[in-house]
KOLVEXVEX-535039 format. One record per atom (N, C-alpha, C): z, y, x; residue in one letter. Coordinates in steps of 0.05 Angstrom, whole numbers, plus 32768, in hexadecimal, padded with zeros to 4 digits. Last residue first. Layout:
N
ZYXA ...
# end
This chain:
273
7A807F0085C1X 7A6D7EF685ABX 7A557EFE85ABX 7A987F4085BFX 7A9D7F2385BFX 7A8F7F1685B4X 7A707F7985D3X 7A7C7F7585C1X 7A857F4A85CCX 7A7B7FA1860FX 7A627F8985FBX 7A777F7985F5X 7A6D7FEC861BX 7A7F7FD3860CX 7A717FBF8604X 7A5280168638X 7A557FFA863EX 7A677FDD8635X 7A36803B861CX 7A57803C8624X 7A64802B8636X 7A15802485F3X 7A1480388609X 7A258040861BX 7A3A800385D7X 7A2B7FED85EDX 7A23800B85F7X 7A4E803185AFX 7A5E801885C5X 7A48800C85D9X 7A198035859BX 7A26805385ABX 7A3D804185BDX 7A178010857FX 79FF80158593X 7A11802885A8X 7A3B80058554X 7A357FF28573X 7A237FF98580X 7A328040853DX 7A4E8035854AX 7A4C80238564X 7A07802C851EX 7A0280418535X 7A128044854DX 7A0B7FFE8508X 7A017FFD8517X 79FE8018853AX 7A36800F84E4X 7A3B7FFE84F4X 7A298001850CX 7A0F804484CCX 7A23804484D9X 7A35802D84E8X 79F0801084B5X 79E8802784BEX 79F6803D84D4X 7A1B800A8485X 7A097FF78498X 79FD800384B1X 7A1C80338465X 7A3580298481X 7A2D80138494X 79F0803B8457X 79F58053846CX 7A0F80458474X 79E680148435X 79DD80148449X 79E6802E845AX 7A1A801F8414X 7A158010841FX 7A0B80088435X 7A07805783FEX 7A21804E840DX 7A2280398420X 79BE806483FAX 79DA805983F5X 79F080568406X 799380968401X 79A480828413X 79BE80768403X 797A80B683E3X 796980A783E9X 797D808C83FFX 799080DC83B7X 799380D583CAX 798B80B583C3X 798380FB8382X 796C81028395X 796E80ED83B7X 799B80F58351X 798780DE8359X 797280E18372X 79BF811E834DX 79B081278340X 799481118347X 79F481118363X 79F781058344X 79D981108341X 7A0980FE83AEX 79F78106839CX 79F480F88375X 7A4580EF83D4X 7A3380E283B8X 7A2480F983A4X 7A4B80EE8414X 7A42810383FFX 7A3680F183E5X 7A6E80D88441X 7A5780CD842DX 7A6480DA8415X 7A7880E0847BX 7A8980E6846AX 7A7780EB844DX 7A8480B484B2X 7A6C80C184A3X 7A7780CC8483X 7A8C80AC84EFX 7A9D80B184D5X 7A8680B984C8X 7AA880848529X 7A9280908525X 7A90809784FBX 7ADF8096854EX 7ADB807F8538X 7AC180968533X 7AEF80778598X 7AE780908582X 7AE68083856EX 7AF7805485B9X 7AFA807785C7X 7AF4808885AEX 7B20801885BBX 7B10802E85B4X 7B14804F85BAX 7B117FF685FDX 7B23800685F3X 7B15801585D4X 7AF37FD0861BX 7AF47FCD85FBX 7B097FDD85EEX 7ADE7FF6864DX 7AF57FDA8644X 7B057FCD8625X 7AB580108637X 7AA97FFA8646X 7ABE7FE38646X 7AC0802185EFX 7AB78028860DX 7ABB800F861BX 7AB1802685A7X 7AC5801685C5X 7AB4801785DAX 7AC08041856CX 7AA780428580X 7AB88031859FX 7AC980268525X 7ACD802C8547X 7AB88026855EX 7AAF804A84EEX 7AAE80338507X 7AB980398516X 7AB5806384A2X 7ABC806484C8X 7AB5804784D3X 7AAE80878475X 7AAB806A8479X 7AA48075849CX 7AC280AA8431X 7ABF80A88459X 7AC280948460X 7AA380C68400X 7AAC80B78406X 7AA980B2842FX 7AA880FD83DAX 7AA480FA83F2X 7AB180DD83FBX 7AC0811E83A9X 7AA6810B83AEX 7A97810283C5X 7AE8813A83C3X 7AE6813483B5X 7ACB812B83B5X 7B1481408401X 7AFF814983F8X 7AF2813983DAX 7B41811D8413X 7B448140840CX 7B22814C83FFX 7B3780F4841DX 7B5680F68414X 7B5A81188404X 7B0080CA8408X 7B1080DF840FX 7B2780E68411X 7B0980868406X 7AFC80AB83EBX 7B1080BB8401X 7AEF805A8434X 7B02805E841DX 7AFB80838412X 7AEF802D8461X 7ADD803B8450X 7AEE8043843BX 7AED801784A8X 7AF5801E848EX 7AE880348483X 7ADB7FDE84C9X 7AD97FEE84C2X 7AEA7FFD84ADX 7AE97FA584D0X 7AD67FAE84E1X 7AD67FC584E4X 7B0C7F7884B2X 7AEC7F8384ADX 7ADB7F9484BAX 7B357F7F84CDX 7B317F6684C9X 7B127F6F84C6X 7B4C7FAE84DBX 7B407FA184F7X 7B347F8B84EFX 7B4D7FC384A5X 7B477FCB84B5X 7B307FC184CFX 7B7F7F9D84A2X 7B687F98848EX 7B4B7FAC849EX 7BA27FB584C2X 7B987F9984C6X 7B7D7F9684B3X 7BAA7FEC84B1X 7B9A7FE484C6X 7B927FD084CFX 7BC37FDA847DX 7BAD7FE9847DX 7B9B7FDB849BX 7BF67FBC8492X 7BEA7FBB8484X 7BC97FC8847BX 7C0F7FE884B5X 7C037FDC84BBX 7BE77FC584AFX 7C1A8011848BX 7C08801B849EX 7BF5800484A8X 7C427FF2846FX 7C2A7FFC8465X 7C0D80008470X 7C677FFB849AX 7C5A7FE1848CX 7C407FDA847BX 7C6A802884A2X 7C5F801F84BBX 7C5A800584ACX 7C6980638484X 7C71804C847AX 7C60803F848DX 7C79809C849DX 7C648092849CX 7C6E80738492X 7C8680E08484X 7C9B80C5848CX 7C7E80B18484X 7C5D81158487X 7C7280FC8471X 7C7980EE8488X 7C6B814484B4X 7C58813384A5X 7C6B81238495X 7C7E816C84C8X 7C7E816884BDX 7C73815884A8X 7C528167850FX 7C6E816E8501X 7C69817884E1X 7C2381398518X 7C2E81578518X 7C3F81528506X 7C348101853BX 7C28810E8529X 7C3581298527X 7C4280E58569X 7C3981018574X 7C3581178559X 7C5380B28559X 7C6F80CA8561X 7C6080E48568X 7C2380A08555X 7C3E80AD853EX 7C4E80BA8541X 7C13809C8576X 7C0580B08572X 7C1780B48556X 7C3B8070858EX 7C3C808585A4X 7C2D80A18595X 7C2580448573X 7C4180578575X 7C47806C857AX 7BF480448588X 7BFE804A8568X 7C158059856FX 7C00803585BEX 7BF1804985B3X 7BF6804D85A0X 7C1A800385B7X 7C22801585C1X 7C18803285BCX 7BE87FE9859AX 7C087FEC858DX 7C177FFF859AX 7BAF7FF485A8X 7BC47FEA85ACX 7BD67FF0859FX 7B7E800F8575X 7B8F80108586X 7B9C8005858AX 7B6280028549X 7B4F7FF0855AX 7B697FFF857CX 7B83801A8525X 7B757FFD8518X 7B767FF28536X 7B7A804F8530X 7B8F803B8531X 7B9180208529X 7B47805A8528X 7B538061853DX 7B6280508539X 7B45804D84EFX 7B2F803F8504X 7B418046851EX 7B62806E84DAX 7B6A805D84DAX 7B5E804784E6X 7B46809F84E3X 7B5E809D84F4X 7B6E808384F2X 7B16809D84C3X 7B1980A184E5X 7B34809584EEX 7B3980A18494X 7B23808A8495X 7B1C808784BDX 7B7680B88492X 7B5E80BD8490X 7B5180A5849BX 7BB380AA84A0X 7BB180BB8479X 7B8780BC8478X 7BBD80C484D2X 7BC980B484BCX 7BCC80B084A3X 7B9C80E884EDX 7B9C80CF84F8X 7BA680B284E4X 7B83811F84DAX 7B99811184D5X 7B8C80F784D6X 7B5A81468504X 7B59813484EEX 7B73812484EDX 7B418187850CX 7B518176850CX 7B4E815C84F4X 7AFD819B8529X 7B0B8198851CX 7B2381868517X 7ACC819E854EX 7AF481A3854DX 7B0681A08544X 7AA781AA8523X 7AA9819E853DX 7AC581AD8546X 7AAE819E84DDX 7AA681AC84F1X 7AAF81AC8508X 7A99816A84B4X 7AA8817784BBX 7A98818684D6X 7A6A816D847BX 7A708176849DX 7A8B817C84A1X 7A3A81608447X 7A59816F8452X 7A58816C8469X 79FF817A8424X 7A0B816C8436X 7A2B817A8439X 79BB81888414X 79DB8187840FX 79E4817D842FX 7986818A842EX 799381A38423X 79B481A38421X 798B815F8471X 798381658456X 7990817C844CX 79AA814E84A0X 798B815F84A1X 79808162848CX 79E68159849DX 79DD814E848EX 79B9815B8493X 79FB816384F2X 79F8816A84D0X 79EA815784C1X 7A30813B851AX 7A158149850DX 7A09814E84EEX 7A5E8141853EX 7A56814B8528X 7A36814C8529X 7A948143856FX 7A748147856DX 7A70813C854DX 7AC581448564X 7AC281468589X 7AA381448583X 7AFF81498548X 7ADF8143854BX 7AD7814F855EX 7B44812F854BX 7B2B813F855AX 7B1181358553X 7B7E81158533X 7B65810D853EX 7B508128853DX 7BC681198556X 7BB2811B853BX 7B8D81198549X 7BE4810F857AX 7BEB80F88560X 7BD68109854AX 7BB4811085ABX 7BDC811085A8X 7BD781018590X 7B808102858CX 7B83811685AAX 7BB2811B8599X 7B5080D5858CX 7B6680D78589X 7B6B80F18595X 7B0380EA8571X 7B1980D8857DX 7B3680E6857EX 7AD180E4854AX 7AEA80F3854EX 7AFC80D78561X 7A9A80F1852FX 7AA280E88545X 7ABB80F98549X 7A6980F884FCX 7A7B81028516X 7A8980F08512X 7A3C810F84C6X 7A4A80F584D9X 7A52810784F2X 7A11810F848DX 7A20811C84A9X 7A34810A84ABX 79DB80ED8477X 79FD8104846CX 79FF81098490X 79AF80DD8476X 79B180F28462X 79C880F18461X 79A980A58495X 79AD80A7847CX 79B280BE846AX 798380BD84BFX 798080A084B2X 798A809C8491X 799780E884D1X 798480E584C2X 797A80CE84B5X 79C980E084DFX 79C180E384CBX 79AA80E784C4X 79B780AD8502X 79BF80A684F1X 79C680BE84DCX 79A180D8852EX 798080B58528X 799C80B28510X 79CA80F08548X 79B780F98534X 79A180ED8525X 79EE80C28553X 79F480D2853EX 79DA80E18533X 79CB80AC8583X 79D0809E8562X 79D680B78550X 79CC80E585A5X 79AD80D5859BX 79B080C58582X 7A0780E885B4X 79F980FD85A4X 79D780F28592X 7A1F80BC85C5X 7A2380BC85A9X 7A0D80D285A8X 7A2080CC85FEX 7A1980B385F6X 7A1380B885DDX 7A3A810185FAX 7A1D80FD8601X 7A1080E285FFX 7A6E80F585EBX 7A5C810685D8X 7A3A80FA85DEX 7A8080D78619X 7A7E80C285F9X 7A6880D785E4X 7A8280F0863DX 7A6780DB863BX 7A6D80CF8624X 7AA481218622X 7A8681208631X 7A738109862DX 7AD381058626X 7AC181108612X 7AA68119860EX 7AF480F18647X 7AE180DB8645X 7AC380EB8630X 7AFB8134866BX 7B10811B8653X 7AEB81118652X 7AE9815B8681X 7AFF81558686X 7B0B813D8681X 7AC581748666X 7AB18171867CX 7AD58160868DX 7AD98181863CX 7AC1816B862BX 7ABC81678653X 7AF881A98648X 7B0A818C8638X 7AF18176863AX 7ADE81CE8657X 7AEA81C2866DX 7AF1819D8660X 7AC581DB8630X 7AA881D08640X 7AC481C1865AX 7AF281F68608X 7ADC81E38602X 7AC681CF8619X 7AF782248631X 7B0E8213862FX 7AF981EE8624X 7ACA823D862CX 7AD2822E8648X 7ADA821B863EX 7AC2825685FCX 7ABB823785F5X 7AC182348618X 7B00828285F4X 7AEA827685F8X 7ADE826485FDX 7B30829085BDX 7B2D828485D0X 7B0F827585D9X 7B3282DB85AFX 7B3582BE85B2X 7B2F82AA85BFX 7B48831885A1X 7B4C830285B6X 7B4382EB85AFX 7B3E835B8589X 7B4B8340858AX 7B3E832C8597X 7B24838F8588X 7B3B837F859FX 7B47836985A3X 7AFA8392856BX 7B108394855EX 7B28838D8573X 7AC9838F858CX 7ACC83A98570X 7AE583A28567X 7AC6837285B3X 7AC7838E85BAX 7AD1839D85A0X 7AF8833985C3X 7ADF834B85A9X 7AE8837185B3X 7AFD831785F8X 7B0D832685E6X 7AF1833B85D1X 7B1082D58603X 7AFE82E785FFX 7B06830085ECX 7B3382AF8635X 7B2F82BA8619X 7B1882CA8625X 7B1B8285865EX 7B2D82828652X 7B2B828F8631X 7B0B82AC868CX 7AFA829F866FX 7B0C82948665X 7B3482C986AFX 7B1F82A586B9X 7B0C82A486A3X 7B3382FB8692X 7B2582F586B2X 7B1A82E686ADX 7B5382DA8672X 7B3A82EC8664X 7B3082EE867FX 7B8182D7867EX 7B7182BA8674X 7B5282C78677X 7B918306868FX 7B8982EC86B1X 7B7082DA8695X 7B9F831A866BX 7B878323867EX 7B8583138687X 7BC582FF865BX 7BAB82F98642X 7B9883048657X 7BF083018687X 7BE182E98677X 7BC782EB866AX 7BF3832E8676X 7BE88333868CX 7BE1831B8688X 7C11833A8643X 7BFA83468646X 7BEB833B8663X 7C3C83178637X 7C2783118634X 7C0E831D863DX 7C6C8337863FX 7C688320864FX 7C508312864AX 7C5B83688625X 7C57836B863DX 7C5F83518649X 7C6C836085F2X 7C4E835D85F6X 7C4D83688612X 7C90832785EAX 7C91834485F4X 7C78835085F6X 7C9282EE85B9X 7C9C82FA85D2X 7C94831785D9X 7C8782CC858EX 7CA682E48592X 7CAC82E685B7X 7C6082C1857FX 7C6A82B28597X 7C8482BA8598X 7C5882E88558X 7C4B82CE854AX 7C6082BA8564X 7C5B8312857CX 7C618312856CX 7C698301855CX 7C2A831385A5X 7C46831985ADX 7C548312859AX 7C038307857FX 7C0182F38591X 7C2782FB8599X 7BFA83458570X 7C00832B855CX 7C048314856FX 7BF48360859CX 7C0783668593X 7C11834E857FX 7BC0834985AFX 7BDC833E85C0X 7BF1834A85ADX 7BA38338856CX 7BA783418589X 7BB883398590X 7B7782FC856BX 7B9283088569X 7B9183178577X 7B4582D68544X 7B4F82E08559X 7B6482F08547X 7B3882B9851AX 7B2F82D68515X 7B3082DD8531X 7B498287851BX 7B28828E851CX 7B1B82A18522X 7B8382728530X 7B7E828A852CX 7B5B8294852DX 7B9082458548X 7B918244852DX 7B92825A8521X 7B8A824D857EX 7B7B823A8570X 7B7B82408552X 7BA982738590X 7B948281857FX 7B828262857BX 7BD982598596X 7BD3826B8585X 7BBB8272857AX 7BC9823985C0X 7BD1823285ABX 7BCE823E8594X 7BBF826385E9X 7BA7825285D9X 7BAF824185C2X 7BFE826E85E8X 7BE5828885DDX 7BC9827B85D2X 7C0D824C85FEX 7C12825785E6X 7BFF826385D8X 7BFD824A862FX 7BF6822F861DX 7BFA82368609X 7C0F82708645X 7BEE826F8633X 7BE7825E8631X 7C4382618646X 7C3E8284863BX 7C15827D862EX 7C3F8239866EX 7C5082398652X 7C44824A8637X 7C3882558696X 7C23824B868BX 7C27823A866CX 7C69827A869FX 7C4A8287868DX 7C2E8276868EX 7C90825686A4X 7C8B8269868EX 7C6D82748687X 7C97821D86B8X 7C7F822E86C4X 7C78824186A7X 7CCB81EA86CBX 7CBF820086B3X 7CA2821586C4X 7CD781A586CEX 7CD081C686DBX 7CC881D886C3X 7CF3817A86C6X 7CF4819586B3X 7CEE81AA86B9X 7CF1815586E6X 7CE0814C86C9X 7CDF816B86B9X 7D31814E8703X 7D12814686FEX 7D02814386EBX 7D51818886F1X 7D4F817186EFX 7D37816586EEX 7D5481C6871BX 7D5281B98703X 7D48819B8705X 7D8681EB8745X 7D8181D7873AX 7D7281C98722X 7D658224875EX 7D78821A8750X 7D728200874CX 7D4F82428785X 7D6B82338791X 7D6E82258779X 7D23825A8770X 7D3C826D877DX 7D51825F877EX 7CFC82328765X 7D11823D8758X 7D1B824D8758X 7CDF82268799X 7CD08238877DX 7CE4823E8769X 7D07821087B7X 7CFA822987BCX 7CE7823887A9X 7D0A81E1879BX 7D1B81F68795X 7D13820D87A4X 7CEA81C187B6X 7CD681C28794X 7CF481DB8791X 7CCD81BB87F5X 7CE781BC87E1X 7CE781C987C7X 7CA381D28808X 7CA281BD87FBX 7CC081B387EDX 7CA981FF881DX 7CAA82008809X 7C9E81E587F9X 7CFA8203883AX 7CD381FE883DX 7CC581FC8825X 7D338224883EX 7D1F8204882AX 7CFF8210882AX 7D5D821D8872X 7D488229886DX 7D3E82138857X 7DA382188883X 7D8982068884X 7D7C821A886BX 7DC9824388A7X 7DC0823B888CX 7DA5822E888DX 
# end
C-alpha cells in the first residue's frame, strides 16, 4: 500500500476526498466566530452565552477561548467572567493592512483641521461591502459629534461611502455590492450610478445626514501613490443655533479639500495637472 506524505493535502483529512477550494479548519472557523461575536457584544460574553448565540457545546469552545486568551486575542474581566476581544487584534489589522501609513500620514491634518474648523472628522475606508473608521478626531471645542473609532459605516446610503465608490473601479463597486450586509434594500444601480457620477464630477460629496439630525456630512477622497483611493476624509458638520460658531460650512469644506490633498500627496499621490 502506497504511504501519503504529508504533503499530500489528504493526509490532513483521513483519506477523504474534498474539492479544491473547500478545506475546512473547524476551530479556526470556531474563533472566527467567536470574534465575530463578541464584536457586536461591548459588554463581553461568557462562554456559556457565546456557546449558545453560536449553537455550539460549551466544550467545543472552551479550549478555543483559552488558546485565544493565552495569545491576547481575548481578554477576560476579573469581576464578571466575561470575555472580549483585545486591542492585539486592533494593532495586528493597523500593523497588517495599508492602515497604518494612511492613519499616520493623516493623523497631523486631521488634527491642524479640526481645529481649524471646530467639528470632528475621520477617516473611513472600505472593508468587504461596508465602510470602517479607521481614525477620528474630536471637536476641540465644548459641543461637537464623533463618530467613534471602529465604527461601521454603510457604504450605500452615506456621504463616505459614496466617495468610496465614486472614486472606485467598477469592478470594485460591484464586488462591495455583493459584499453589502445581508438584508439590505435592493440597491437601484441606476440611481446609484447617477449619484456617483455627480460625485466624481465635483470632487466631493455633501449632503444632511442620513441618521443624525442637524448634522450635515461633507467627504473627500484621500488617493495613495497609484491614484487608487484609500479613504474618504468626512467631517460631519454640527450646525450651531446659539451664534457661537465661528466656522461656516463652506469654509470648513474648503478646508477639508485641502486637508484631503495634503494627506494624498503624503502618500505620494500627484494629482493630474
Amino acid at each position: 500500500m502506497k504511504s501519503r506524505g504529508k504533503t499530500d493535502p489528504s493526509f490532513y483529512r483521513g483519506g477523504a476526498s474534498v474539492p479544491k477550494g473547500k478545506y475546512a479548519a473547524p476551530a479556526l472557523e470556531k474563533a472566527f466566530d467567536i470574534i465575530e461575536l463578541l464584536a457586536s457584544r461591548p459588554g463581553g460574553a461568557l462562554i456559556s452565552e457565546m456557546a449558545a448565540e453560536l449553537h455550539r457545546s460549551i466544550g467545543e469552545l472552551f479550549r478555543i477561548v483559552m488558546v485565544m486568551e493565552k495569545r491576547g486575542f481575548l481578554q477576560k474581566s476579573s469581576d464578571t467572567d466575561r470575555y472580549t476581544v483585545a486591542y492585539k487584534i486592533l494593532d495586528l489589522a493597523y500593523r497588517a493592512t495599508p492602515a497604518q501609513d494612511l492613519t499616520r500620514a493623516a493623523a497631523a491634518q486631521m488634527e491642524a483641521l479640526a481645529l481649524a474648523v471646530e467639528q470632528s472628522c475621520h477617516l473611513v475606508v472600505a472593508n468587504g461591502g461596508a465602510g470602517l473608521v479607521v481614525a477620528r478626531q474630536e471637536n476641540p471645542i465644548v459641543r461637537g459629534f464623533a463618530l467613534r473609532l471602529g465604527a461601521p459605516v454603510d457604504l450605500i446610503g452615506s456621504c463616505s461611502g459614496y466617495v468610496l465608490l465614486a472614486f472606485s473601479p467598477p469592478d470594485r463597486v460591484k464586488r462591495i455590492l455583493e459584499l453589502a450586509p445581508a438584508g439590505r434594500t435592493a440597491v437601484d444601480t441606476t440611481k446609484l450610478e447617477k449619484r456617483l457620477e455627480k460625485v466624481r464630477t465635483q470632487g466631493f460629496e455633501m449632503m444632511a445626514s442620513a441618521i443624525t439630525r442637524g448634522v450635515t456630512d461633507m467627504s473627500y477622497p484621500v488617493f495613495g501613490f497609484h491614484g487608487d483611493v484609500m479613504a474618504a476624509l468626512t467631517i460631519p458638520f454640527l450646525e450651531l443655533i446659539d451664534g457661537s460658531q465661528k466656522v461656516g460650512m463652506e469654509k470648513a469644506r474648503q478646508r477639508l479639500r485641502e486637508s484631503a490633498r495634503q494627506i494624498s500627496t503624503s502618500l505620494g499621490h500627484h494629482a493630474a495637472g
